[in-house]
N, CA, C and O atoms as CSV, one atom per row, in Angstrom:
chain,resi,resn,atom,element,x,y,z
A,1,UNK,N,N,15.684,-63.398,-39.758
A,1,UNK,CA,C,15.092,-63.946,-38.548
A,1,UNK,C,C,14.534,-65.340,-38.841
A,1,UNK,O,O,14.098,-65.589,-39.965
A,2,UNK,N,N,14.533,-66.320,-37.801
A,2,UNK,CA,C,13.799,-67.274,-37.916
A,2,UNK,C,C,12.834,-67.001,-38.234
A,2,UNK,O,O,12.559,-65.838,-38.531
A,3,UNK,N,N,11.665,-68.344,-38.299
A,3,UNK,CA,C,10.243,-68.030,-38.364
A,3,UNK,C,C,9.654,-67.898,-36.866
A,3,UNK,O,O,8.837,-67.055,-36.496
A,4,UNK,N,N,10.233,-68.890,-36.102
A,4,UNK,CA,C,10.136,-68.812,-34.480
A,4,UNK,C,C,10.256,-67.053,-34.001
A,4,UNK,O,O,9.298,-66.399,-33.589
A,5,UNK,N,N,11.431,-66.615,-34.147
A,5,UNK,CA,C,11.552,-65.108,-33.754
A,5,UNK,C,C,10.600,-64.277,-34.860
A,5,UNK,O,O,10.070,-63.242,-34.456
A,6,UNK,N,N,10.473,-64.512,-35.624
A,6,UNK,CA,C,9.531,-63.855,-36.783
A,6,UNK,C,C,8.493,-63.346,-35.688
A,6,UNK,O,O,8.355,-62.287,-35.077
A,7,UNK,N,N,7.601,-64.971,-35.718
A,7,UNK,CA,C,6.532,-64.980,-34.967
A,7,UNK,C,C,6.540,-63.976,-33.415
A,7,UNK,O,O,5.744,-63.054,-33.240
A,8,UNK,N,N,7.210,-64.236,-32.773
A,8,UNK,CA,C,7.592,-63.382,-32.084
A,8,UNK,C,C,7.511,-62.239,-31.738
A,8,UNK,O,O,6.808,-61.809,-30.824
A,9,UNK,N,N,8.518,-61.388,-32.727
A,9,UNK,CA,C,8.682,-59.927,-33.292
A,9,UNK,C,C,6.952,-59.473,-33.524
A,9,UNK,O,O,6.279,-58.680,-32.867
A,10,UNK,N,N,6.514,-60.439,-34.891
A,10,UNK,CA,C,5.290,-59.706,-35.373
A,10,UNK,C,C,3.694,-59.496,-34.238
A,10,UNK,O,O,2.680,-58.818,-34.406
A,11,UNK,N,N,4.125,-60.435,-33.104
A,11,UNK,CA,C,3.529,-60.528,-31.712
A,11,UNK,C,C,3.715,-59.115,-31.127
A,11,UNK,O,O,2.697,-58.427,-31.060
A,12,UNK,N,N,4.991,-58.538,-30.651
A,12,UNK,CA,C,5.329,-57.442,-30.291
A,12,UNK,C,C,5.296,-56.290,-31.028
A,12,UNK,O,O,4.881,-55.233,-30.553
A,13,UNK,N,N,5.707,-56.406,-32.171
A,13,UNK,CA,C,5.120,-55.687,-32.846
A,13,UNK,C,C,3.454,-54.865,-32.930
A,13,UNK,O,O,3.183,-53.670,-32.809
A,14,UNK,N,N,2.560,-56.035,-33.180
A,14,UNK,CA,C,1.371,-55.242,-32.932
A,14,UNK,C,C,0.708,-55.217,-31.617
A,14,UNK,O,O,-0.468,-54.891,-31.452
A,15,UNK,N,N,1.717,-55.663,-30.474
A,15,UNK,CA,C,1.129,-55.456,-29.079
A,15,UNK,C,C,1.892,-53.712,-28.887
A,15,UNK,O,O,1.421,-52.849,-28.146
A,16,UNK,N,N,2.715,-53.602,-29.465
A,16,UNK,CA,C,3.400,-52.144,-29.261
A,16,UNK,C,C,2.406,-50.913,-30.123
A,16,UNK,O,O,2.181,-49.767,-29.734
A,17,UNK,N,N,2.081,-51.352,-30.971
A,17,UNK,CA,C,0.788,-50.633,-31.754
A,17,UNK,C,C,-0.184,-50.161,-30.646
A,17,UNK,O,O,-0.545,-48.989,-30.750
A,18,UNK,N,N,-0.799,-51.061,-29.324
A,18,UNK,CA,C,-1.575,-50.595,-28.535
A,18,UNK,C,C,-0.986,-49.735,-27.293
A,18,UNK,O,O,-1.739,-49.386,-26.384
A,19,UNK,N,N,0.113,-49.475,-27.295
A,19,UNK,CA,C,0.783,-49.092,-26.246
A,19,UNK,C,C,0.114,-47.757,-25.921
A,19,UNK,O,O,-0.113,-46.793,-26.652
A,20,UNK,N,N,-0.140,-47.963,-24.629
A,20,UNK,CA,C,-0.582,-46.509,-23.854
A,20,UNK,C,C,0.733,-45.879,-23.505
A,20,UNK,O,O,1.373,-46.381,-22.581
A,21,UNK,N,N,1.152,-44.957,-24.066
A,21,UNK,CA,C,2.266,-44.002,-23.647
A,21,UNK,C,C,2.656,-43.094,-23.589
A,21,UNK,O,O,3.762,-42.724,-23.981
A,22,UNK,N,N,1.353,-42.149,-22.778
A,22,UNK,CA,C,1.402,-40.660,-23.549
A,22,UNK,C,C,2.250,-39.694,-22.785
A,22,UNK,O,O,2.566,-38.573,-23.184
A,23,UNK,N,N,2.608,-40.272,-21.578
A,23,UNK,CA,C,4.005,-39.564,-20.687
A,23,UNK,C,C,5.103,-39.576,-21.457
A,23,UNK,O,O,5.567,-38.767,-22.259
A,24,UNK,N,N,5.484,-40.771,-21.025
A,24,UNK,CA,C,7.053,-41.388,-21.701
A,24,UNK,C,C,7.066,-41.000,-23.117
A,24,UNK,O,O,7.985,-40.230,-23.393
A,25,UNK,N,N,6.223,-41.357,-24.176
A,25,UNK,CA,C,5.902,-41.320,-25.400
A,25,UNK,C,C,7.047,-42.294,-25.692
A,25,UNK,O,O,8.105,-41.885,-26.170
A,26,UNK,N,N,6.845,-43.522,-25.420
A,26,UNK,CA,C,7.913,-44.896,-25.497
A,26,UNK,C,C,7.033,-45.962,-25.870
A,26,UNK,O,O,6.939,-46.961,-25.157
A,27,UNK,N,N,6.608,-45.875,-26.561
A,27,UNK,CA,C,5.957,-47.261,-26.832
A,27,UNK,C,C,6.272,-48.385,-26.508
A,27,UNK,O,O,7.033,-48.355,-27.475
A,28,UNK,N,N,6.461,-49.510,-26.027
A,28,UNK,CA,C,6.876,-51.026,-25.992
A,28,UNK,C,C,6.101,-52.070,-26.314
A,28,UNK,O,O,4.874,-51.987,-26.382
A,29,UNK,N,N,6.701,-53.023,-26.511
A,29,UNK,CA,C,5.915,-54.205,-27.137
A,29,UNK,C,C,6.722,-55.287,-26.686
A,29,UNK,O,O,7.862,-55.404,-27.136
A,30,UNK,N,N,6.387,-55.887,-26.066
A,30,UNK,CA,C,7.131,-57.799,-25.998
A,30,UNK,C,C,5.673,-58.604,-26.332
A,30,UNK,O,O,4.488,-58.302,-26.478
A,31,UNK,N,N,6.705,-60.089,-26.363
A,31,UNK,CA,C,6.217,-60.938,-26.319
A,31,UNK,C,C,6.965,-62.264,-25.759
A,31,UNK,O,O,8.192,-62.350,-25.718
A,32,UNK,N,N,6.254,-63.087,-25.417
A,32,UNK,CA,C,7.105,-64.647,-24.753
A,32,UNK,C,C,6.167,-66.035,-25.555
A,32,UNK,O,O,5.034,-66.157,-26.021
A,33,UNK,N,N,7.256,-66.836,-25.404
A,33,UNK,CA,C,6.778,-67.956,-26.043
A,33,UNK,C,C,6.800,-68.665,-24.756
A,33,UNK,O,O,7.657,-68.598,-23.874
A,34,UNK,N,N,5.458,-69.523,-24.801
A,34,UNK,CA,C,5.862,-70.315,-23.311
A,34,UNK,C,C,6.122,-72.075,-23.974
A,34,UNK,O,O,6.172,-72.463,-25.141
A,35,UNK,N,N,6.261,-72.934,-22.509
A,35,UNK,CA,C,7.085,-74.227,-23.070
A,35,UNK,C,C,6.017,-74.834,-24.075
A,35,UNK,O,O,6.392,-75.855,-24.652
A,36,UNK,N,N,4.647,-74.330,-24.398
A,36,UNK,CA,C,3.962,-75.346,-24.855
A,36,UNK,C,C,3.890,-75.032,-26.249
A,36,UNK,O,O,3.448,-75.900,-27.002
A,37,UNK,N,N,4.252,-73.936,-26.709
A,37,UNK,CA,C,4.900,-73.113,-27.655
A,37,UNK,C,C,3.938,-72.032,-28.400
A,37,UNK,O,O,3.830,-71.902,-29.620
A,38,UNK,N,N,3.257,-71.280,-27.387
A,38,UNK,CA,C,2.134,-70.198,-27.517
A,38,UNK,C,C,2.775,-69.001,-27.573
A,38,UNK,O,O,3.797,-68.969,-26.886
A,39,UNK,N,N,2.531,-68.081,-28.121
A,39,UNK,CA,C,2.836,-66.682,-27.842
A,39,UNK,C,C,1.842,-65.849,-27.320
A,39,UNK,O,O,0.670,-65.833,-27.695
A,40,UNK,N,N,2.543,-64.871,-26.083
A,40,UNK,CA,C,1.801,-64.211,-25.934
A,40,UNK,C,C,1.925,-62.655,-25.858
A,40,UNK,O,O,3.122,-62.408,-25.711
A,41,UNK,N,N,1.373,-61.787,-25.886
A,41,UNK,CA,C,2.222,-60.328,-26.266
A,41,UNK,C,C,1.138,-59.295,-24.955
A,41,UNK,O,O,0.009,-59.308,-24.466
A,42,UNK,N,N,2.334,-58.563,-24.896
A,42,UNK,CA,C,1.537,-57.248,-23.893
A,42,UNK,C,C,2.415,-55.844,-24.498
A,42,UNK,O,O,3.383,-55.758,-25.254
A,43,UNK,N,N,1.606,-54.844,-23.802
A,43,UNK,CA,C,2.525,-53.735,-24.198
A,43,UNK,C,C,2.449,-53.051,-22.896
A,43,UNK,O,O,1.987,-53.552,-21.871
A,44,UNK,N,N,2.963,-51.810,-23.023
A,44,UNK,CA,C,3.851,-51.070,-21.942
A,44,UNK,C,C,2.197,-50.107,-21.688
A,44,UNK,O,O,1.979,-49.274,-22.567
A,45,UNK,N,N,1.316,-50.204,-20.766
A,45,UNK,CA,C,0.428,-49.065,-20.027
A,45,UNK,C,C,0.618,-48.450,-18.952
A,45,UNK,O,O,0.744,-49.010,-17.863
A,46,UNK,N,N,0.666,-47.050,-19.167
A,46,UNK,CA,C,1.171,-45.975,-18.613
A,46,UNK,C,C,0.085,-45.389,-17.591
A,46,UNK,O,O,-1.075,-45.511,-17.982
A,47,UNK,N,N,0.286,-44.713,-16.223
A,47,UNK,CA,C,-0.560,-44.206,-15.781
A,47,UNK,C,C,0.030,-43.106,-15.443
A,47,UNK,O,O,1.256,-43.001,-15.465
A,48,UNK,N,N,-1.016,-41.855,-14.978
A,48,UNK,CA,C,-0.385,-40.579,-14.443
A,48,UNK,C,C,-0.261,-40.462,-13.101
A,48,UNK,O,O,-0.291,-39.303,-12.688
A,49,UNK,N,N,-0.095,-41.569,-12.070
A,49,UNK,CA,C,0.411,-41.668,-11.074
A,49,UNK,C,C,1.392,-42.847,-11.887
A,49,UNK,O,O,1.096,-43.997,-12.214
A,50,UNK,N,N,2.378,-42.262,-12.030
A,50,UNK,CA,C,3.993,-42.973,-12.423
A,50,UNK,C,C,3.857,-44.588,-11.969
A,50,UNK,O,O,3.821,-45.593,-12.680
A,51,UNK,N,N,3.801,-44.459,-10.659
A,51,UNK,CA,C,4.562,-46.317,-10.380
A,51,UNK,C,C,3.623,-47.143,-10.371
A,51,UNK,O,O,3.728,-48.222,-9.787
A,52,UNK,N,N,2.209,-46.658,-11.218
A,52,UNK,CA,C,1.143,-47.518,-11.338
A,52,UNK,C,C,0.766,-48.668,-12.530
A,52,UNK,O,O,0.115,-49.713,-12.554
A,53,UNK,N,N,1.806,-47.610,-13.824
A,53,UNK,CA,C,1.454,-48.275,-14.991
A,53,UNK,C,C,2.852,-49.835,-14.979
A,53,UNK,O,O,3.727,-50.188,-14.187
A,54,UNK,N,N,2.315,-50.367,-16.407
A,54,UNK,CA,C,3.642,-51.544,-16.072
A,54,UNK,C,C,3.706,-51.481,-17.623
A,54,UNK,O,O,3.054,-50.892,-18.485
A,55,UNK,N,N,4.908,-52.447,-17.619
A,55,UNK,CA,C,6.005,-52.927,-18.697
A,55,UNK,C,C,4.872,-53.767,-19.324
A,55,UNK,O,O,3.953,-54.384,-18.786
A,56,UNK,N,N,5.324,-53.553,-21.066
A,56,UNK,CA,C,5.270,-54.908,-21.744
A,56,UNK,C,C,5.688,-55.994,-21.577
A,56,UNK,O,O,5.221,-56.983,-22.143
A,57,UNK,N,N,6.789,-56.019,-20.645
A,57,UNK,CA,C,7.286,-57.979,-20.690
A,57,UNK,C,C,6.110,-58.014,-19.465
A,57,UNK,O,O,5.193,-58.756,-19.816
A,58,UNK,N,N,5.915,-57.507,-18.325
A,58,UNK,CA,C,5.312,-57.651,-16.831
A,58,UNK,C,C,3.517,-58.269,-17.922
A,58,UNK,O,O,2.851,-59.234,-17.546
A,59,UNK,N,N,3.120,-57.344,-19.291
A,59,UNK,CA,C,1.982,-57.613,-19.759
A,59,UNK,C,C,2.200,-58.544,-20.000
A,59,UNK,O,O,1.559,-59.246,-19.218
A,60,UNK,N,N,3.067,-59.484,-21.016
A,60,UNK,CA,C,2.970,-60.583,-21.454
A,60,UNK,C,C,3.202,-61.757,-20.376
A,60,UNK,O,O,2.728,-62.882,-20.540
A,61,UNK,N,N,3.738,-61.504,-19.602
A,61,UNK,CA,C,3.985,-62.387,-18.736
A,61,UNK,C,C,2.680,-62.785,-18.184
A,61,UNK,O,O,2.385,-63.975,-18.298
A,62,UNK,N,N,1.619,-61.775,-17.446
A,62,UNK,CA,C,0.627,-61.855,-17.078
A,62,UNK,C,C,-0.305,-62.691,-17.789
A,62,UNK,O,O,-0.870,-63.666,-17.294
A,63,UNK,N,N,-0.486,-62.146,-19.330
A,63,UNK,CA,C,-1.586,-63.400,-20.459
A,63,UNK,C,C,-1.066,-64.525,-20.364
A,63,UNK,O,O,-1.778,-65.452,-19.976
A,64,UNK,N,N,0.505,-64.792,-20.736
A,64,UNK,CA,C,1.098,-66.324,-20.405
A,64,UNK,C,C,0.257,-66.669,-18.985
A,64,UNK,O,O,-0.903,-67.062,-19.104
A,65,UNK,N,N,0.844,-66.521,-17.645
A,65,UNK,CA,C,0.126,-67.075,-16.250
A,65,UNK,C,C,-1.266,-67.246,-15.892
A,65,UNK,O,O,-1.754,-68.046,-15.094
A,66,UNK,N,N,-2.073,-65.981,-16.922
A,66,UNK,CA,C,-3.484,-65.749,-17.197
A,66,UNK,C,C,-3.794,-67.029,-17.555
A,66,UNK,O,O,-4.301,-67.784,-16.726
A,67,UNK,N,N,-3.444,-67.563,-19.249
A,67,UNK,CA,C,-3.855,-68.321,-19.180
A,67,UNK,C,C,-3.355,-70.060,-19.045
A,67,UNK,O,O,-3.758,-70.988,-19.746
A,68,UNK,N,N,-2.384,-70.112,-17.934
A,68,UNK,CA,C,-2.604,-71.036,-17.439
A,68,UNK,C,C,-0.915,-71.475,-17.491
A,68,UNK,O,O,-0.512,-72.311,-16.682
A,69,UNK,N,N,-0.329,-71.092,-18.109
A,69,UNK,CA,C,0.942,-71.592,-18.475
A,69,UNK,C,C,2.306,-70.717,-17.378
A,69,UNK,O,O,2.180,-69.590,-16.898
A,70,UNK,N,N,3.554,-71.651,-17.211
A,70,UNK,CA,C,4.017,-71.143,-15.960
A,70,UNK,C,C,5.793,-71.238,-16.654
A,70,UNK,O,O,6.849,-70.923,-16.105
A,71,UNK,N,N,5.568,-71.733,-17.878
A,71,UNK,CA,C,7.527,-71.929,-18.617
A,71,UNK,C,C,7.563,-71.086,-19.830
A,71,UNK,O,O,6.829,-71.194,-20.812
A,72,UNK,N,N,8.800,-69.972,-19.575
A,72,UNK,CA,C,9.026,-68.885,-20.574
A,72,UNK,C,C,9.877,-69.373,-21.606
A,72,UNK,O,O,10.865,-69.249,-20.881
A,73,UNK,N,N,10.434,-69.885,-22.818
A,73,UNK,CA,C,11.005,-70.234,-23.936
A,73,UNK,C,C,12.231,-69.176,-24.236
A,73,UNK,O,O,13.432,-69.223,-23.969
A,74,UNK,N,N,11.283,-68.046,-25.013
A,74,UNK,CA,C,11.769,-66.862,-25.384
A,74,UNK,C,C,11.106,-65.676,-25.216
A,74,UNK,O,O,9.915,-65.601,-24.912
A,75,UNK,N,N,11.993,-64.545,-25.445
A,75,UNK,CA,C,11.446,-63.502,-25.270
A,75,UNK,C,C,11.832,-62.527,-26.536
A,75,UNK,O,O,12.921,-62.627,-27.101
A,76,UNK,N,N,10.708,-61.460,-26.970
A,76,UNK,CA,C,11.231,-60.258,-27.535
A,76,UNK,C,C,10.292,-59.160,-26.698
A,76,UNK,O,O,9.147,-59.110,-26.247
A,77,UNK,N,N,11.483,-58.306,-26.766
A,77,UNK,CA,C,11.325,-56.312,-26.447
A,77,UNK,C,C,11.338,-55.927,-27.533
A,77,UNK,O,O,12.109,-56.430,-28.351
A,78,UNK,N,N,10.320,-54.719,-27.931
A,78,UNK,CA,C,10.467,-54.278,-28.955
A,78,UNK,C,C,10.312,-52.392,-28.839
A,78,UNK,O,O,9.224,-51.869,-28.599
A,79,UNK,N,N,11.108,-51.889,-28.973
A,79,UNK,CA,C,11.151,-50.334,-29.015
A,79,UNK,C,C,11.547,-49.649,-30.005
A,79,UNK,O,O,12.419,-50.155,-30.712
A,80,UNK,N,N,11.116,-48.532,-30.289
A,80,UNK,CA,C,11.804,-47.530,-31.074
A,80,UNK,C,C,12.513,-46.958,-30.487
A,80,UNK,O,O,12.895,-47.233,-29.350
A,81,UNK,N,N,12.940,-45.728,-31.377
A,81,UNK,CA,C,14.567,-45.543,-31.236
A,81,UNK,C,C,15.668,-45.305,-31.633
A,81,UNK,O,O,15.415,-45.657,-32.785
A,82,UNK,N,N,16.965,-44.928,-31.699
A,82,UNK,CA,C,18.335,-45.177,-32.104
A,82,UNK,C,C,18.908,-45.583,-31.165
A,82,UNK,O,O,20.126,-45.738,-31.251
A,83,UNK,N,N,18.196,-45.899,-29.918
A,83,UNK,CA,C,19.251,-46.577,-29.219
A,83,UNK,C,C,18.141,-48.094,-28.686
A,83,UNK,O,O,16.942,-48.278,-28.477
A,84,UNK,N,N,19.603,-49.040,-28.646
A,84,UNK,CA,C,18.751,-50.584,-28.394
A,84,UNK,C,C,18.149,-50.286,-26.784
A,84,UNK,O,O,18.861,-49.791,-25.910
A,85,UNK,N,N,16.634,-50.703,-26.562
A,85,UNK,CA,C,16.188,-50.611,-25.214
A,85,UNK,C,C,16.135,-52.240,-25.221
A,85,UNK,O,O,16.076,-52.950,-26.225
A,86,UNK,N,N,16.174,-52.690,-23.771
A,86,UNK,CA,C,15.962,-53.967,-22.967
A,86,UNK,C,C,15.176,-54.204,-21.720
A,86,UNK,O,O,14.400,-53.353,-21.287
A,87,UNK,N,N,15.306,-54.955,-21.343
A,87,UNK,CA,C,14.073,-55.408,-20.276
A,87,UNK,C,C,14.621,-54.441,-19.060
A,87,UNK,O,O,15.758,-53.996,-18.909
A,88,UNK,N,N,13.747,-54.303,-18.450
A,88,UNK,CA,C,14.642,-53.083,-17.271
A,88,UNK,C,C,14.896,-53.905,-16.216
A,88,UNK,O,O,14.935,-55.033,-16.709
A,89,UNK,N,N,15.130,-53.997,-14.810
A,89,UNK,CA,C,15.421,-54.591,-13.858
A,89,UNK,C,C,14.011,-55.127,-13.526
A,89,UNK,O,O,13.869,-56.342,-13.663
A,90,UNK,N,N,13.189,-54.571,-13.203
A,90,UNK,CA,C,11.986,-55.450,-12.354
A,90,UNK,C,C,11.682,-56.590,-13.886
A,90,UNK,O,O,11.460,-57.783,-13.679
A,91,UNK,N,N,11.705,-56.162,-15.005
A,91,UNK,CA,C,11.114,-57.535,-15.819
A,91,UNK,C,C,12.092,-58.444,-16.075
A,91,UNK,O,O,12.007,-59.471,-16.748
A,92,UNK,N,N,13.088,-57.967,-15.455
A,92,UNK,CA,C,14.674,-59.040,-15.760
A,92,UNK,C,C,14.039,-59.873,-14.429
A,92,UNK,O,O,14.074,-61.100,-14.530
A,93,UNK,N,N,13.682,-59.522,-13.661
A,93,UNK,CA,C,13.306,-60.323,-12.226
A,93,UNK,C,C,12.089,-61.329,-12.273
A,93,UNK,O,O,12.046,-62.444,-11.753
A,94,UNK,N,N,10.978,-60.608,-13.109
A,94,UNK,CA,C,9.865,-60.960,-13.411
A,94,UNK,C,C,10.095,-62.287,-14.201
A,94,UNK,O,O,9.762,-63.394,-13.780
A,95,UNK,N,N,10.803,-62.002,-15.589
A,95,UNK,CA,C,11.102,-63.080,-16.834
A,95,UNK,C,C,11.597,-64.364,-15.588
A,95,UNK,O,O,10.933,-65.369,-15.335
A,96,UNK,N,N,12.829,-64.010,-14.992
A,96,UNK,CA,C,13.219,-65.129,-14.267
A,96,UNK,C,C,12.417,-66.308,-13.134
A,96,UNK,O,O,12.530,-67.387,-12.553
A,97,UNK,N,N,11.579,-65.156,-13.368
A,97,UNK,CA,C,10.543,-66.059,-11.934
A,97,UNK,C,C,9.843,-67.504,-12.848
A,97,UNK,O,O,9.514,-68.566,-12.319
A,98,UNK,N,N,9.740,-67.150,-14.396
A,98,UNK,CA,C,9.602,-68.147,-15.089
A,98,UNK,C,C,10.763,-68.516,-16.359
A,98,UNK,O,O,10.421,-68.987,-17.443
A,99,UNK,N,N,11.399,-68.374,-16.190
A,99,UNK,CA,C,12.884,-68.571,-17.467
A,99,UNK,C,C,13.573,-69.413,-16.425
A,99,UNK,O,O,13.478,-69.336,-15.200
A,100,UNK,N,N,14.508,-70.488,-17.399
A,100,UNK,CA,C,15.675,-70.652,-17.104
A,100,UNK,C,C,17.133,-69.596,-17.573
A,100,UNK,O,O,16.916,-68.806,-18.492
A,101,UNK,N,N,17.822,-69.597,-17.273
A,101,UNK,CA,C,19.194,-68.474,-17.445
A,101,UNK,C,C,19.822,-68.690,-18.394
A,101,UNK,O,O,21.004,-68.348,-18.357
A,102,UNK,N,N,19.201,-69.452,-19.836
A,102,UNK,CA,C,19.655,-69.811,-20.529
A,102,UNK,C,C,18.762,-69.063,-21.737
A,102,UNK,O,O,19.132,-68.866,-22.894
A,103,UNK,N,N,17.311,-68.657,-21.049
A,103,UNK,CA,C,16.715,-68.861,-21.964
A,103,UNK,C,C,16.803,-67.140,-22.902
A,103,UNK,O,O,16.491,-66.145,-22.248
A,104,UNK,N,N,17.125,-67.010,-24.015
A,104,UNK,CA,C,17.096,-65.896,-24.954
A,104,UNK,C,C,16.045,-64.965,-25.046
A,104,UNK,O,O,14.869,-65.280,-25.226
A,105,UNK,N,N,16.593,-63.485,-24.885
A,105,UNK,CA,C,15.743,-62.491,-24.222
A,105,UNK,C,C,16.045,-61.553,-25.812
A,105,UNK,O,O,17.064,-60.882,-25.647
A,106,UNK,N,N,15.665,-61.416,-26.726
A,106,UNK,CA,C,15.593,-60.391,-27.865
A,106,UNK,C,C,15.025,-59.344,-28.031
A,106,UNK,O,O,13.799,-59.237,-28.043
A,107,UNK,N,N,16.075,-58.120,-28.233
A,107,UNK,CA,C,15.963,-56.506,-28.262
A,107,UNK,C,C,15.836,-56.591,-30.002
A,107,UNK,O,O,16.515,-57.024,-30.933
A,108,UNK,N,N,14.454,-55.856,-29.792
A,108,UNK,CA,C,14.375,-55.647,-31.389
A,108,UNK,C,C,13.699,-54.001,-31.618
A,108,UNK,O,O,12.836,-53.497,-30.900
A,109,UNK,N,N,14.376,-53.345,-32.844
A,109,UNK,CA,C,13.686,-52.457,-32.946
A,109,UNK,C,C,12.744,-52.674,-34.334
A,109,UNK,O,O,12.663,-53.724,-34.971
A,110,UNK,N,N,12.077,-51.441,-34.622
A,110,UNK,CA,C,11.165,-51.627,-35.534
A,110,UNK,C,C,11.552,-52.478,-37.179
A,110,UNK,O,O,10.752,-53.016,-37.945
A,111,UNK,N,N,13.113,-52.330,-37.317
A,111,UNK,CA,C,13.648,-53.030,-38.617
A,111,UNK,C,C,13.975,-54.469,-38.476
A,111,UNK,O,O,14.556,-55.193,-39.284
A,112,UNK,N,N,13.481,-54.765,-37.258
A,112,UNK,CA,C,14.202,-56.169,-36.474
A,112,UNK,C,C,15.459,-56.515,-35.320
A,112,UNK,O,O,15.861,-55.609,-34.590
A,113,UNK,N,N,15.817,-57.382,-35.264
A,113,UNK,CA,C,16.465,-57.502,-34.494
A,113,UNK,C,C,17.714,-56.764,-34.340
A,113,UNK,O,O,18.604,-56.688,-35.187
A,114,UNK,N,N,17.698,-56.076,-32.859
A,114,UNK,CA,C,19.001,-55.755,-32.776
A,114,UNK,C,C,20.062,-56.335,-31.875
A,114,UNK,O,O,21.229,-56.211,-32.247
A,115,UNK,N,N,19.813,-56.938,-30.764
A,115,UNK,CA,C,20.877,-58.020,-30.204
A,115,UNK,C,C,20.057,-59.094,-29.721
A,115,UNK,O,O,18.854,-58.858,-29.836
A,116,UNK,N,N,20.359,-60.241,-29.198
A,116,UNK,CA,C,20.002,-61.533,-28.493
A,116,UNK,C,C,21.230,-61.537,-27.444
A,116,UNK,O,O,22.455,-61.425,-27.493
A,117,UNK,N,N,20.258,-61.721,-26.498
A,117,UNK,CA,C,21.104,-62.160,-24.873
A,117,UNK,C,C,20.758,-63.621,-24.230
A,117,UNK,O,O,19.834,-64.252,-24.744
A,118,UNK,N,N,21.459,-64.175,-23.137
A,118,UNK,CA,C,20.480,-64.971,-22.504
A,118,UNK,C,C,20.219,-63.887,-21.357
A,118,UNK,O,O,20.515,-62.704,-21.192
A,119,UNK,N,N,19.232,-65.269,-20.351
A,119,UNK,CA,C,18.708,-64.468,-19.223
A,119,UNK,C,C,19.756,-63.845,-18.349
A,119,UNK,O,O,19.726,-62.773,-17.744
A,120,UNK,N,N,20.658,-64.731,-18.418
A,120,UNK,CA,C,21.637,-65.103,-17.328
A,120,UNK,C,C,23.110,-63.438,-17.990
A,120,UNK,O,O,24.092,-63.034,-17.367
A,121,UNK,N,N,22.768,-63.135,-18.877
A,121,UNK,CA,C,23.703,-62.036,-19.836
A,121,UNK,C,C,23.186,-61.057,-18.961
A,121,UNK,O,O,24.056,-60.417,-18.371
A,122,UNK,N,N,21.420,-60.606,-18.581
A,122,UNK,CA,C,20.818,-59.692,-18.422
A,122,UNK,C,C,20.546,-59.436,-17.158
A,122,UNK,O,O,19.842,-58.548,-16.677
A,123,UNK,N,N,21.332,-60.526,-16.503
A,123,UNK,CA,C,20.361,-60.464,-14.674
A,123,UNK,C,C,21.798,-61.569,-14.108
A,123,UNK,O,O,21.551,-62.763,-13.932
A,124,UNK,N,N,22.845,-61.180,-13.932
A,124,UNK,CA,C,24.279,-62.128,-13.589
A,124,UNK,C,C,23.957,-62.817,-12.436
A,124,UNK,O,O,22.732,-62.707,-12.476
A,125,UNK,N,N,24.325,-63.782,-10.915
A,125,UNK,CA,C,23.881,-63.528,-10.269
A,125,UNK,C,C,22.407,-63.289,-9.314
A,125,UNK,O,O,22.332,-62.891,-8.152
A,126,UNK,N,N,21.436,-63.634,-10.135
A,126,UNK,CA,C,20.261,-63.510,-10.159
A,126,UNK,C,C,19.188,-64.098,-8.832
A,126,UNK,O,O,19.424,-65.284,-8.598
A,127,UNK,N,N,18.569,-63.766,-8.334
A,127,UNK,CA,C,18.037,-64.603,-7.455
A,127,UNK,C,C,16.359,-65.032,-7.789
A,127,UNK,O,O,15.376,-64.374,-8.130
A,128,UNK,N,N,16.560,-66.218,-7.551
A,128,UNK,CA,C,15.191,-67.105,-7.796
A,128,UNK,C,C,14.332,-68.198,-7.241
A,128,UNK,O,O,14.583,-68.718,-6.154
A,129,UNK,N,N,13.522,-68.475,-7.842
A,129,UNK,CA,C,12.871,-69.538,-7.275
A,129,UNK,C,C,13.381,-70.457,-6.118
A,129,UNK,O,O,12.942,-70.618,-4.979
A,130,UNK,N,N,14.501,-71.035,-6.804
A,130,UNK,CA,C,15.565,-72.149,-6.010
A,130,UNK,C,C,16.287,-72.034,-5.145
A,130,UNK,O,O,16.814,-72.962,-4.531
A,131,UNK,N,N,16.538,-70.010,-4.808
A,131,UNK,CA,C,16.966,-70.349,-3.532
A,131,UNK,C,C,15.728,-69.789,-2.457
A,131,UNK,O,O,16.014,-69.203,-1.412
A,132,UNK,N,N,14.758,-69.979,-2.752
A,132,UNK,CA,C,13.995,-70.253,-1.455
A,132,UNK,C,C,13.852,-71.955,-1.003
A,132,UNK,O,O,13.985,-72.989,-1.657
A,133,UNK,N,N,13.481,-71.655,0.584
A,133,UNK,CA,C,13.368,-73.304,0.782
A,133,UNK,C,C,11.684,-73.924,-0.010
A,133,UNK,O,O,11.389,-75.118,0.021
């Protein structure tokens, strides 16, 4: 790994350490780099009314906008597993509201990386910002 994705990973990494997940028992962890080149990490909190809790990317996204910043760089997901997990549809929507379709979305599990996409790989088609007036 780079040191850039390093940084990254080891972001998600211990944001997935806090993961509330005692339904799912899925831990998640992302993190995003925004344009000014900060990282920021959330993890996946779960509630027992289902459509209450949210995603790790929806967390990180939030500390990025929290504090103040509005351009996504990169991204890592981080799950356990044998099988590669990725951003699901609402954070493929979410990432885009601040990504360009270019920008690299990384599935990593606990040994590191397991694929790199762009945005535009993960969400074809996509609708955004630009086409509102």
């Amino acid at each position: 790994m780079t040191p850039e994705l390093q940084e990254l990973f080891d972001a998600a990494l211990a944001a997935q350490a806090n993961a509330h997940a005692p339904y799912s028992h899925y831990p998640v962890g992302a993190a995003v780099r925004s344009s000014s080149g900060k990282v920021y990490a959330g993890c996946n909190v779960e509630n027992a009314a289902y459509p209450q809790g949210w995603c790790a990317e929806a967390s990180a996204i939030a500390a990025m906008v929290s504090a103040g910043e509005r351009r996504i760089t990169a991204v890592v997901t981080l799950s356990s597993g044998p099988i590669m997990g990725t951003c699901c549809g609402g954070c493929r929507q979410k990432i885009r509201e601040f990504a360009d379709l270019d920008v690299p979305i990384h599935s990593c599990g606990p040994e590191g990386l397991r694929r790199s996409f762009t945005l535009q790989e993960l969400l074809p088609f996509s609708f955004g910002p630009e086409n509102l007036p």
